[in-house]
N, C-alpha and C positions, 0 to 999 in steps of 0.2 A: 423572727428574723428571716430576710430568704436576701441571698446570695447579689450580690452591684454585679453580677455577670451573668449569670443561669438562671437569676431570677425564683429560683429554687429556695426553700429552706435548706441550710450549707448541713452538711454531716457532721463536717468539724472547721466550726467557722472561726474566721480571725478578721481583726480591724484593724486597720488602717490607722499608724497614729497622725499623722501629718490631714486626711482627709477624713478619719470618721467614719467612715462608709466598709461595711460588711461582707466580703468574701468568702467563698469556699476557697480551704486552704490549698488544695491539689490544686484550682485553677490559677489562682494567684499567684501563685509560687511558677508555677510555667511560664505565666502572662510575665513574671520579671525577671525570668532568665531569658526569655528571647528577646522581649524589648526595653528592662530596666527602667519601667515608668508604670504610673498610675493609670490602669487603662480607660477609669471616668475622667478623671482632672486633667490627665497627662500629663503630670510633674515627677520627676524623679521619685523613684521608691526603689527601696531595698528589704531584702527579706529583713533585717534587723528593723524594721519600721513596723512590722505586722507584730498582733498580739494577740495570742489564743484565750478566745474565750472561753471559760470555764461553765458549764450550764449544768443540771442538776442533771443524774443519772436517773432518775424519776422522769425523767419530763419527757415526753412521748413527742415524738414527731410527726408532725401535721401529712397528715395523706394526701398523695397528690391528686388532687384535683382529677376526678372519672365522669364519663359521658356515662350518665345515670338516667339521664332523658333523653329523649326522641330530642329537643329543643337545640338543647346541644353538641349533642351528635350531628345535627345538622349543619352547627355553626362550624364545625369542625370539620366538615365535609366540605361546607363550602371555602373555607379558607386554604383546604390543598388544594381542589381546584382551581381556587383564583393563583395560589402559588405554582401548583405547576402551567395554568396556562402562560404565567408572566414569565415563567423561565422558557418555554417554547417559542414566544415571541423574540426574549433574544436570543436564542440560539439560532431562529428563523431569521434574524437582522445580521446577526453576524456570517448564517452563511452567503448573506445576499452582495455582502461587501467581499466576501471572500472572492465570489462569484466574479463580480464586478471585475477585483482583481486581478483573476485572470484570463478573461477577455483581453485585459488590456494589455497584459503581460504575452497572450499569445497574437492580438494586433501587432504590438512592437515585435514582436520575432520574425514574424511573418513579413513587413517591411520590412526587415534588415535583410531577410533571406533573398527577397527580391534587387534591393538594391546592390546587395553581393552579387548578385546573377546574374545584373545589368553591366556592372563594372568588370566584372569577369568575359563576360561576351566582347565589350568593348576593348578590351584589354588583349583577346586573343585577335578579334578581328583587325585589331593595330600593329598587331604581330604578323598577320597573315599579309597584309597590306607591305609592311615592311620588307617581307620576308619574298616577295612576289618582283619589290620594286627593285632590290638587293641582286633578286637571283636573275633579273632582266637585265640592267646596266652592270654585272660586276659579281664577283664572287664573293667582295665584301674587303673592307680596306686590308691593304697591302705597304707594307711600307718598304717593298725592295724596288728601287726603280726598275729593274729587270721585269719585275713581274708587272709594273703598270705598264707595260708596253706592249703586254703577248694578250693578243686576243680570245675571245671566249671558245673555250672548246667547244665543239659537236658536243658531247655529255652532258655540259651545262648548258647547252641550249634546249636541250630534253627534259633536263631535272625542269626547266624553265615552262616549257612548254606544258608538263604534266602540272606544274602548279598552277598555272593559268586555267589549264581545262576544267581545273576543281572549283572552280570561283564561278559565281553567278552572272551571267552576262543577258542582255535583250540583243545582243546582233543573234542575227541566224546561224545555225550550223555550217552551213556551206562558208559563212564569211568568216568564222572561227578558224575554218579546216585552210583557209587562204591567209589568214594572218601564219597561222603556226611555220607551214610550208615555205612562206616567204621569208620567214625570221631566220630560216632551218638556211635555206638556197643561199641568203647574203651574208650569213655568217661565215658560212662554208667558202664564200668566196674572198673573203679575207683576208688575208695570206697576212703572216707576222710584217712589223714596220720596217723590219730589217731586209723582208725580201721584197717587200710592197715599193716598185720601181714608179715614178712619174716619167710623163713621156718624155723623148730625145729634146729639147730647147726648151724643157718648163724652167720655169725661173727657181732659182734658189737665195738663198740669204746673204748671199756673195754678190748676187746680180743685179734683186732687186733692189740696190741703191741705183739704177740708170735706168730707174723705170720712168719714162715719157710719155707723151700721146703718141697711141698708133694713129686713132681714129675718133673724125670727131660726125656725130648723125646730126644736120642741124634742122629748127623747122620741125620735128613731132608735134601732131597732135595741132589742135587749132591752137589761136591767139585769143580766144576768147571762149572764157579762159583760159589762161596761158600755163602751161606746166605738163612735165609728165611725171605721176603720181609716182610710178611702180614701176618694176621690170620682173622679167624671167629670159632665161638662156634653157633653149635646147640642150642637151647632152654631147651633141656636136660643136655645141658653140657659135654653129650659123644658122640660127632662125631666134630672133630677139623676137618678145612678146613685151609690149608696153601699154602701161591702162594709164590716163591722163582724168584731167581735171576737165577735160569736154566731153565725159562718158562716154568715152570710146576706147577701145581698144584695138590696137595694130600690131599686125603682124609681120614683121621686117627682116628681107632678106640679107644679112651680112654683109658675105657674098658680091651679090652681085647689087646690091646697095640699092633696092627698091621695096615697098611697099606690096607685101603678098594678100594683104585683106586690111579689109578698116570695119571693124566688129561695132552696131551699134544695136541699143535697144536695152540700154540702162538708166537711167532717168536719173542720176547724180553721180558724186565723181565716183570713179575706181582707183579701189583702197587696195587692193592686190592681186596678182596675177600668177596663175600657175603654171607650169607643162609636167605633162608626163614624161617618163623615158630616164628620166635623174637617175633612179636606180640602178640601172642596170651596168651601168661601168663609170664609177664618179670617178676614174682619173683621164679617163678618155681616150684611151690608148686605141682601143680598138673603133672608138665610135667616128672620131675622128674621120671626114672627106669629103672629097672636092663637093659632091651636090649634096642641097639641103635635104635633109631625112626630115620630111616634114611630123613634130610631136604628132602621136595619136592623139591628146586631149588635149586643149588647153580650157584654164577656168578660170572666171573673172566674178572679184566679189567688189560689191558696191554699197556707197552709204543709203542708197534706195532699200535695201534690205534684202537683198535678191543677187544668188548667186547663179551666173548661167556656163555651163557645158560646150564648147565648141569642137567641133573636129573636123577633119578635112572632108572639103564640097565631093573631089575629083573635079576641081572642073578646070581648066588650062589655059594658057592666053596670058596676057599684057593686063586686060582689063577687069579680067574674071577674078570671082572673093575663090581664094585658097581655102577656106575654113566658114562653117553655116552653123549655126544654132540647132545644138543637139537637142537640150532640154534647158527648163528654166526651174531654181526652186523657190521656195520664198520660205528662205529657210529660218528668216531672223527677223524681229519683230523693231527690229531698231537696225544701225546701220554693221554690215557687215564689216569686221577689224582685221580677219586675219582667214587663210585659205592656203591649206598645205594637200596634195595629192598622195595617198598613202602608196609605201613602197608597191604594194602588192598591184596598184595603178588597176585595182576595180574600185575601188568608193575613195572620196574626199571627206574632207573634216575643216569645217567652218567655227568659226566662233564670232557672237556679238556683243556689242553691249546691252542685251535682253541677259547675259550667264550664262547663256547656253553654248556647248558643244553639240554641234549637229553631224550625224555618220550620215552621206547620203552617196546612191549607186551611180558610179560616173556613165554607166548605159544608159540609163534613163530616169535618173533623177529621184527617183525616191529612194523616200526616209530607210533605213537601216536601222539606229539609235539616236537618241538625244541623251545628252549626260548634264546633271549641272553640278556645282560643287558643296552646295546644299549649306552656300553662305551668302549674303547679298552681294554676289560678285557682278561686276561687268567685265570684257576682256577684248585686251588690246592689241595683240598677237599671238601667233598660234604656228607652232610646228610639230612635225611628226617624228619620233625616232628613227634613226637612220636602219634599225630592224623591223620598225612597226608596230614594237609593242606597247611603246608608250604614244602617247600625247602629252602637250606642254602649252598652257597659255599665261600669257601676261595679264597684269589686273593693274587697277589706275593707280593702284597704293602700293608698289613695287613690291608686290609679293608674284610670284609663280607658281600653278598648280599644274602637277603632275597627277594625271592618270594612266593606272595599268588598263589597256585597252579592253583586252578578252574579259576580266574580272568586272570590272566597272563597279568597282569600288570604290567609295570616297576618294578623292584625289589627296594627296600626300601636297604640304607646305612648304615650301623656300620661300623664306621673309632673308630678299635680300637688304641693302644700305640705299638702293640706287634713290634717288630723289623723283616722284612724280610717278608717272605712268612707266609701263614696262612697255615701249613700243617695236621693239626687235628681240627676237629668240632665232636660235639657233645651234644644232648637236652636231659638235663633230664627226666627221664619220668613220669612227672607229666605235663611236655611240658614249665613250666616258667621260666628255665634257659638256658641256650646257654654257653659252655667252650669251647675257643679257645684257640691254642695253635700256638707257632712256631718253624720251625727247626732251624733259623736263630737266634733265642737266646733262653735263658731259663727263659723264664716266661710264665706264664697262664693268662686268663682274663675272669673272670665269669660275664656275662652280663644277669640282670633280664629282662625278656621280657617283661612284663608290663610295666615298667616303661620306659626300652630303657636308663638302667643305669651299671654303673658295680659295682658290690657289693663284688668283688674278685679280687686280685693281688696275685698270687702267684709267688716269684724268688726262681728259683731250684738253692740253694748255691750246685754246684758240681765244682770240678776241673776235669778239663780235659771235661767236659760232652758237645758235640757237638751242645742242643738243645733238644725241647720235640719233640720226634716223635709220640707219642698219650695219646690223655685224651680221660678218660672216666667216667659217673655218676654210680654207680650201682645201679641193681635196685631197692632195697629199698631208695633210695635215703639218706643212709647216709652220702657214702662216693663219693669222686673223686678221681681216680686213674691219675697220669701224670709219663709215661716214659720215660727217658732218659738213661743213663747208668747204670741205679737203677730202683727199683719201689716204688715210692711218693705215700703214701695214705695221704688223705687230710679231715679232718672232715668238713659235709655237714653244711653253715652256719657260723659257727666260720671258716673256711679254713685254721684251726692249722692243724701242719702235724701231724701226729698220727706215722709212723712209715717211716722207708728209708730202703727197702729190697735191700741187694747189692748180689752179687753172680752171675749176667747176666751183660755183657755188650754188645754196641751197640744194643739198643734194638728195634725194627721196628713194634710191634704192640704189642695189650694189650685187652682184653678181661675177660668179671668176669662172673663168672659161678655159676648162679644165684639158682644153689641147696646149697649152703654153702658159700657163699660172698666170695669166695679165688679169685687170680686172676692169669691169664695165660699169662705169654707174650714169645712172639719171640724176635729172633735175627738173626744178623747176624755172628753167631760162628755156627748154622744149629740146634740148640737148640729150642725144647720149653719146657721151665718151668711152674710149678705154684707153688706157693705161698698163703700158706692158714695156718688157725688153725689143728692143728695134732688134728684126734679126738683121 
């Protein structure tokens, strides 16, 4: 007899009555306390199923089986062999899956660790960005009106300036050390709104409802093509600069109501015109008199792609050009949109619809910086913070990107409502508001900086009126002017319209003349008007 498991002759063997089949009883008996079945047949079985065989105590038990020959001894050798080589292969297999396993396992950690580090970087650098844009326009929302009124300290123009210095910039050091300086000077000259006086007959909210025509310039610029594109006002208020749709630009005495240059050497029309000098006293108390202080720069950007540099000849006479061709750049690969002259009045800042912001040196024309927003943008106006720390342009999808200058960090988002193109920007000069405008419908959108809110909707009810071609703050900050076929004055705060001056249509640019609050625009009829209280 030998054993249905060990294969063995059993010691003390028992059988199976359901299957027949021969066990040793110590194996059997374990086999059906762990798993309560027959472990040939696998049918249930219980010990009361087994039955002890009774064999003769005479009867000798068969010897087990000994390598007694070389033959066997062999077979035996070879059999652990072949058994432990088979168990070395899987253990060889399984640790190759092991292996496997954790490659993959230290792959995936490894990319999680990266993309944690990516998110993390972005995450601070959107802090930093934030945190830069915050500490430049505001200290961060406010909900006392007392306090949206008082201007930036000296302290946080510092905390401001030391977190700019920390950020990665391509301008030069010298033009770093002129941004900072300049921010420090006009802050400083600031004075709270309560002591912040406009000159002796500027107009107020009382008056201008009698705002009339003072003066009308008839005849700008040729008839073929007819129109004047653009304007800028001296600081004075008596040296007009106009860029037309005959690529020219002129430069007109107030005053004494003549023509002081006729700037040419643009090969399509002029899309915007700047002067220097703005900065220096935007309420005009002091700049204010009788002869014209002629701008040290003025600069003219065109849909040629090319913005050029002008400043004065010296040269004198009836007949003689006031102003000659400083430098030319060819800053933009498509047409140029927008051209603001930074407070500090050493470098301008251009944008086109190529996406680029262009830094270039109003002495002589070169490059400083290119910035872009590192989205398929094109841009459709452009201004500079009234400290200089930022920049701000329009895009065709009425969104705004602001950049911190010195940093040159990704530009920060305003996705405003306005419909179509963003074609007028503009920062009051206190620096806490931002009014955009667009040609593609008639509404405004006055967005507080601090908080990164809009606190203005203006709808220009006009018929017939195409869109606002420009807004402006002036500079006492009472009111907002917005052109379209009319001139919208809008009180500062309440954003009730105070007055609708009609008389101009088609109107392309808009300027306030900061000796008597009136206001000056152009057109396309080759007109420029103003609009003020009759003293």
């Amino acid at each position: 007899m030998f054993c249905a498991i060990s294969g063995e002759p059993p010691k003390v063997p028992v059988i199976s009555k359901k299957s027949g089949l021969v066990y040793e009883q110590r194996l059997i008996q374990k086999y059906i306390n762990d798993n309560g079945k027959d472990p040939v047949t696998g049918d249930t079985l219980e010990l009361d199923d087994l039955i002890e065989i009774k064999s003769s105590p005479k009867a000798a038990a068969p010897r087990p089986p000994q390598h007694s020959s070389i033959p066997s001894l062999l077979t035996s050798l070879q059999n652990e062999y072949d058994a432990i080589i088979l168990e070395t292969f899987t253990l060889k297999k399984h640790y190759d899956n092991l292996r496997q396993e954790l490659a993959h396992a230290l792959y995936a950690n490894d990319a999680s660790a990266r993309v944690i580090a990516r998110l993390l970087n972005e995450r601070d650098q959107a802090r930093e960005a934030l945190a830069s844009i915050q500490g430049t326009i505001g200290a961060g929302p406010s909900t006392s009106r007392a306090a949206q009124d008082v201007e930036m300290s000296d302290s946080t123009q510092a905390e401001n300036g030391a977190a700019s210095a920390a950020g990665a910039s391509g301008l030069p050091a010298d033009v770093l050390d002129v941004i900072d300086s300049t921010a420090k000077r006009l802050s400083s000259q600031r004075k709270p709104k309560s002591k912040r006086k406009a000159p002796e007959g500027y107009a107020t909210q009382a008056t201008v409802a009698d705002f009339a025509e003072l003066q009308k310039l008839p005849s700008m610029h040729h008839a073929k093509p007819a129109g004047v594109s653009c304007l800028a006002l001296s600081v004075d208020g008596n040296v007009l600069v106009t860029g037309g749709n005959d690529k020219n630009v002129q430069v007109f005495d107030r005053k004494e109501e003549r023509v002081l240059a006729t700037l040419k050497g643009h090969t399509k029309r002029i899309t915007q015109v700047a002067v220097s000098g703005k900065s220096d006293n935007p309420l005009g108390s002091e700049a204010a008199s009788d002869d014209a202080a002629l701008p040290a720069y003025i600069v003219s950007a065109s849909e040629d792609g090319k913005v050029k540099v002008w400043e004065p000849s010296g040269a004198t006479g009836a007949k003689s050009q006031a102003y000659a061709l400083s430098n030319t750049a060819d800053a933009h690969a498509s047409e140029v949109t927008g051209v603001d002259i930074h407070p500090s009045e050493t470098f301008y800042g251009s944008v086109g619809r190529d996406g680029k912001l262009s830094f270039r040196s109003l002495a002589d024309g070169s490059e400083l910086h290119t910035l872009t927003s590192g989205e398929d943008d094109s841009f459709e106006s452009f201004s500079f913070h009234p400290d200089g720390q930022l920049a701000a342009a329009g895009t065709p999808t009425g969104a705004i990107r602001i950049w911190e200058i010195k940093s040159g960090n990704a530009p920060s988002l305003i996705q405003t409502e306005l419909p179509g193109r963003v074609s007028s920007l503009h920062f009051s000069e206190n620096g806490y508001y931002l009014a955009a405008a667009s040609d593609a419908g008639k509404a405004v959108e006055v967005w507080d900086l601090r908080k990164l809110t809009v606190i203005g909707k203006l709808a220009i009810e006009e018929e017939g009126a195409t869109g606002v071609s420009a807004v402006k703050f002036d500079p006492s900050l009472q009111f907002l002017a917005v052109a379209t076929d009319s001139v919208n004055v809008y009180a500062n705060k309440s954003w009730n319209r105070l007055i609708k001056v009609e008389g101009a249509e088609k109107l392309t640019g808009l300027e306030w003349d900061a000796r008597d609050g009136s206001v000056v625009v152009s057109s396309l009829d080759r007109t420029v008007r103003t609009f003020g209280v009759a003293a």
